[in-house]
C-alpha positions as CSV (number, residue, x, y, z in Angstrom):
1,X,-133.8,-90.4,-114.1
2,X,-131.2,-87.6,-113.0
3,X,-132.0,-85.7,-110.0
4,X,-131.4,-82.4,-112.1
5,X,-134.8,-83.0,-113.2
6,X,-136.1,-82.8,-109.6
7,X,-135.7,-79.0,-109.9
8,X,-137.4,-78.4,-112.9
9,X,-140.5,-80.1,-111.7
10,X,-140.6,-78.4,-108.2
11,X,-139.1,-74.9,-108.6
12,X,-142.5,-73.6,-110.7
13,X,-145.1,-73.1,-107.5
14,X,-142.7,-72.2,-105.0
15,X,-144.8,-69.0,-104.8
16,X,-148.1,-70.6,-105.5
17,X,-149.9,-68.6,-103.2
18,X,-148.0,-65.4,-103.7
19,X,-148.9,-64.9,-107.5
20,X,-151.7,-63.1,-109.4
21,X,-152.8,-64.9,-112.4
22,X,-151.5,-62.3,-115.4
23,X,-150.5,-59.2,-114.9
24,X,-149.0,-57.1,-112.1
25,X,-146.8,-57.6,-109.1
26,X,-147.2,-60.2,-106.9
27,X,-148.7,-60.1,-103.7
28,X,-145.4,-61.3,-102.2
29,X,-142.9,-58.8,-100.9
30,X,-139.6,-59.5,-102.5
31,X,-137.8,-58.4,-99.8
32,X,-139.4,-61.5,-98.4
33,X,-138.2,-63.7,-100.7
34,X,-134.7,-62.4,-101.5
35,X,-132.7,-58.9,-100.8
36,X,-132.8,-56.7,-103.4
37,X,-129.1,-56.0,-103.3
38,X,-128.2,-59.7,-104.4
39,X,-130.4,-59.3,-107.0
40,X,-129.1,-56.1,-108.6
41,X,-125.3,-57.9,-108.0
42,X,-126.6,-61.3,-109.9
43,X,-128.3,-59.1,-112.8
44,X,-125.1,-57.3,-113.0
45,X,-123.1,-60.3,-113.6
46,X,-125.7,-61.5,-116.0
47,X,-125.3,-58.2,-118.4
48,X,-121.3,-58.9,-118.3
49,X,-122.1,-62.0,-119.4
50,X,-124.6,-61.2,-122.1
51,X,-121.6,-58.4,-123.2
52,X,-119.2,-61.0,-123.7
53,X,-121.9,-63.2,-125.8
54,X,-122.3,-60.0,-127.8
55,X,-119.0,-59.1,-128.3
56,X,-119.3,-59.7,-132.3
57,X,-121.8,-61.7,-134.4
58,X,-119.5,-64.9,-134.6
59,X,-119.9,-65.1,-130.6
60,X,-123.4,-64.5,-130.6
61,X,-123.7,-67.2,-133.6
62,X,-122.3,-69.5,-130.8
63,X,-124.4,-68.5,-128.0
64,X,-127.9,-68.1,-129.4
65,X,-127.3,-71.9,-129.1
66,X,-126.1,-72.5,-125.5
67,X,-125.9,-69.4,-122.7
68,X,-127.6,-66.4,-124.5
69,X,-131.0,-67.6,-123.8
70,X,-130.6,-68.7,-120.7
71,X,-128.3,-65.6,-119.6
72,X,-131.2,-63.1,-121.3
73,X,-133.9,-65.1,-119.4
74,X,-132.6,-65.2,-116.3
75,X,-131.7,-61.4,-116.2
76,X,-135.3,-60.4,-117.3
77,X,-136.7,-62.4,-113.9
78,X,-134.3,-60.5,-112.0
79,X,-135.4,-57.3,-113.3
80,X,-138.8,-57.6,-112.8
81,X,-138.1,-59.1,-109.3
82,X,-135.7,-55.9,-108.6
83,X,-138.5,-53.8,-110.4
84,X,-141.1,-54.9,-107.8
85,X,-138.4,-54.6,-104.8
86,X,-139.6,-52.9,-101.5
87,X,-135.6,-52.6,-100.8
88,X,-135.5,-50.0,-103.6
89,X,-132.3,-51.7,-105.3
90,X,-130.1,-49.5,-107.6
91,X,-131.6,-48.7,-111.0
92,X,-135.2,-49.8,-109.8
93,X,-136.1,-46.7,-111.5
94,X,-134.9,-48.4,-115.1
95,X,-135.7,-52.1,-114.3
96,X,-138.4,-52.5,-116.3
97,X,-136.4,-51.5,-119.4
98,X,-133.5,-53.5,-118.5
99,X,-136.1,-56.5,-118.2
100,X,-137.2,-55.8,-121.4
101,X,-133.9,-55.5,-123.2
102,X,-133.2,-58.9,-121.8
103,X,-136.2,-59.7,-123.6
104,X,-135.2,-58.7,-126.6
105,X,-132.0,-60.7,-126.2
106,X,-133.1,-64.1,-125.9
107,X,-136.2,-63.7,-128.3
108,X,-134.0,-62.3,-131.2
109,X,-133.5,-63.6,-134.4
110,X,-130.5,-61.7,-135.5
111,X,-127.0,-60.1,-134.3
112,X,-128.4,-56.8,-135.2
113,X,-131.7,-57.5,-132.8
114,X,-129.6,-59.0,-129.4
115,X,-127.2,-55.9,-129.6
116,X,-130.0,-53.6,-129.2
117,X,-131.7,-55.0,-126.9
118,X,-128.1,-54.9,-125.5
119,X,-127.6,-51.6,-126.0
120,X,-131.2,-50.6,-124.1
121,X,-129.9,-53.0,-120.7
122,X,-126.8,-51.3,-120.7
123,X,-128.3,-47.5,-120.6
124,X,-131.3,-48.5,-118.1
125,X,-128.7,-49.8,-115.7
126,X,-126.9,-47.0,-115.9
127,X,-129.8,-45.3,-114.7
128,X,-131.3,-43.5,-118.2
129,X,-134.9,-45.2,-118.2
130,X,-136.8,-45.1,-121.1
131,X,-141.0,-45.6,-119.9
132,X,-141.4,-49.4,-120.2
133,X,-144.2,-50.1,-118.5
134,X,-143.6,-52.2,-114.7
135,X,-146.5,-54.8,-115.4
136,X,-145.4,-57.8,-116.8
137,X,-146.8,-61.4,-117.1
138,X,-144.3,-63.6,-114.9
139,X,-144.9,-66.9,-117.0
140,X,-143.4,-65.0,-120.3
141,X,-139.8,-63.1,-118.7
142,X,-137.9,-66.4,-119.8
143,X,-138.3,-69.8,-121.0
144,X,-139.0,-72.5,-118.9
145,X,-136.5,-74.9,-120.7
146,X,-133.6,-72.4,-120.5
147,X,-134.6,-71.5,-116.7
148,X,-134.0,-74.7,-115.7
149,X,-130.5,-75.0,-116.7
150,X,-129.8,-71.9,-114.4
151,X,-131.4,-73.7,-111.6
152,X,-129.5,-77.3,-112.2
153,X,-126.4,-75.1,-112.3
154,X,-127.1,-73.1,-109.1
155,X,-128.3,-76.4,-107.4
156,X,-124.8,-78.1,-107.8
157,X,-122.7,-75.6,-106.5
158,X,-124.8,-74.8,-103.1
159,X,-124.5,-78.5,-103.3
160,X,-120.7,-78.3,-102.5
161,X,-120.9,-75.6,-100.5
162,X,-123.5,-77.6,-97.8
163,X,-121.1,-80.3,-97.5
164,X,-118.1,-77.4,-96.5
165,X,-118.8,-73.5,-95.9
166,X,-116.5,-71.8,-98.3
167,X,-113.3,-70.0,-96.7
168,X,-114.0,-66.9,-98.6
169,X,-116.7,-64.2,-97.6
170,X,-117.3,-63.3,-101.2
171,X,-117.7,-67.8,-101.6
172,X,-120.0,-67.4,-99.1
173,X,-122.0,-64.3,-100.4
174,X,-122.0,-66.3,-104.0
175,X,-123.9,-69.1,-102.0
176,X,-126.3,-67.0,-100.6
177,X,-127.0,-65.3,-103.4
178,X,-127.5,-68.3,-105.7
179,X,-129.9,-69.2,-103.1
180,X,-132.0,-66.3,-103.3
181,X,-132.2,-66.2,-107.7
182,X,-133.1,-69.9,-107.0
183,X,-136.3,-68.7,-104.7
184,X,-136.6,-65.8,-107.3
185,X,-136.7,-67.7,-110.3
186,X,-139.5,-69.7,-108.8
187,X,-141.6,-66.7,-109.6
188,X,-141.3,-66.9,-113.5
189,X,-141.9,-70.7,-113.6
190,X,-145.3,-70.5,-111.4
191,X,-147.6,-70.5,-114.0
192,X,-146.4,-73.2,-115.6
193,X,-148.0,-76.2,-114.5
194,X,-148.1,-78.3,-117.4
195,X,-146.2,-81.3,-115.6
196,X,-149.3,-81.6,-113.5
197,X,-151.6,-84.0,-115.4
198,X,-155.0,-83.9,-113.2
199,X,-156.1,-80.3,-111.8
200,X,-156.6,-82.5,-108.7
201,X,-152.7,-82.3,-108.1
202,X,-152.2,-79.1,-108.4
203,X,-153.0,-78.2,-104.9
204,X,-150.0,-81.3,-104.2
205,X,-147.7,-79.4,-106.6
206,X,-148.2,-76.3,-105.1
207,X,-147.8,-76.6,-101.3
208,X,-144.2,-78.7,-102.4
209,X,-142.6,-76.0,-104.5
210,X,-144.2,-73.4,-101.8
211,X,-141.9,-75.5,-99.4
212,X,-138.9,-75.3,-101.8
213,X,-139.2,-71.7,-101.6
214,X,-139.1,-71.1,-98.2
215,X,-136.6,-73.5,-97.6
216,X,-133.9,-71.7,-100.3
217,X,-134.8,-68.4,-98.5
218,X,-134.1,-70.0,-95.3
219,X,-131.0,-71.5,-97.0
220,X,-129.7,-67.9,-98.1
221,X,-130.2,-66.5,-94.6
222,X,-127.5,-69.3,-92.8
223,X,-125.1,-68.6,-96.0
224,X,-125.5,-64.6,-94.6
225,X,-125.3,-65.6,-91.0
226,X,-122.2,-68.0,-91.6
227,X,-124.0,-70.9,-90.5
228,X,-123.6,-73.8,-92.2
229,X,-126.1,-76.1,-90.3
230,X,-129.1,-73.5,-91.0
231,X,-127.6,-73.3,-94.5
232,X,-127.9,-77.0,-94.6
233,X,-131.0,-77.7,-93.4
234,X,-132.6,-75.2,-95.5
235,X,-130.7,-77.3,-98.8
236,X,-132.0,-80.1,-98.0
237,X,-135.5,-79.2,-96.8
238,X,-136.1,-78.0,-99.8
239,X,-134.3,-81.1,-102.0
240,X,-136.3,-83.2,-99.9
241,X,-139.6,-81.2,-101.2
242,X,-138.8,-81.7,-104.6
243,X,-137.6,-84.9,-104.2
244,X,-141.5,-85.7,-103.1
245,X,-142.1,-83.9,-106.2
246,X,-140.6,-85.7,-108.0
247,X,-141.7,-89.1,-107.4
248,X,-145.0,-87.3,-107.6
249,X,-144.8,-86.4,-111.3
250,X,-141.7,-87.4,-113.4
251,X,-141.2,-91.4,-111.6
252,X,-144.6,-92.2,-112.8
253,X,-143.6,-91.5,-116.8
């Protein structure tokens, strides 16, 4: 089986223990997790993307079926993750509305729907919040199926920069920051844990993925400091977790 699949099975707990069941923000700082300023810089690039998807029906016809969903998803997480940001990121004020426009995106069933929802991300990151409410349930910002693909395509380009630190300092910034929505997007995927078979594993599941997680933070921080063996370690630390995780849950099938 393809080692994309590792991520998938252990990105879901990397919070385990930093989660409340439903509603509300979790008990983890985000700060802690990931800088609020590479989030609001990743969401950004997210809405650019979802503007191009939009640009006319024909392109979203086209999308609905690859990115949109996946593009939507991923923004939402990083909403509610900037939402809940001790760092007080720009348009934190209007994050709850831009998660739910994002929302709207990937859950709509027409042209007509994904452009407003468009329309309603665009104006709340421009600052002009409109009262959404900041709870949210964590397990419902995105689908699972279409989060993975942004983690498989994170994964492989940290996985090239490991093996050589980029020249660039904006190359290097990407790398942290794809580090940090990888340890963010662990939040959404937490309580999903219908890989795990036996409630008995579940405790096994959790402590790997909590290992991911702190591994891709530490990963992040040697991309900031320029260090390419802290950067490393951190990758594979946390490969090597959901590696275990994987011959945990998926070898077996």
């Amino acid at each position: 089986m393809a080692r994309v699949c590792v991520w998938f099975l252990c990105v879901p707990a990397v919070v385990a223990a930093c989660l409340v069941p439903v509603f509300g923000a979790a008990p983890v700082k985000i700060k802690e997790v990931a800088p609020g300023a590479e989030l609001v810089v990743e969401a950004d690039a997210k809405i650019k993307a979802l503007e191009e998807s939009l640009a006319d029906n024909a392109k979203y016809t086209e999308a609905k079926g690859s990115t949109l969903t996946r593009d939507a998803g991923v923004l939402a997480v990083l909403a509610q993750s900037i939402l809940e940001s001790e760092d007080k990121p720009t348009w934190k004020g209007a994050a709850a509305d831009v998660r739910d426009g994002a929302i709207a995106i990937w859950s709509s069933k027409s042209y007509e729907e994904a452009k407003k929802g468009l329309d309603a991300v665009k104006a709340a990151a421009g600052g002009t919040a409109a009262g959404a409410k900041p709870e949210a349930e964590w397990n419902k910002l995105t689908k699972l199926g279409a989060l993975m693909k942004e983690v498989n395509a994170r994964n492989g380009k940290l996985r090239r920069a490991v093996r050589k630190l980029p020249e660039k300092d904006e190359e290097i910034a990407q790398a942290a920051r794809d580090a940090s929505v990888l340890a963010v997007l662990a939040l959404a995927t937490h309580e999903d844990t219908h890989e795990v078979k036996a409630d008995a594993d579940k405790p096994l599941w959790q402590s790997q993925s909590k290992e991911f997680g702190a591994q891709m933070t530490a990963a992040a921080a040697g991309f900031r400091a320029k260090d390419l063996a802290a950067a490393k370690k951190g990758f594979d630390a946390a490969n090597k977790a959901c590696n275990d995780c994987h011959k945990k849950f998926r070898d077996k099938e």
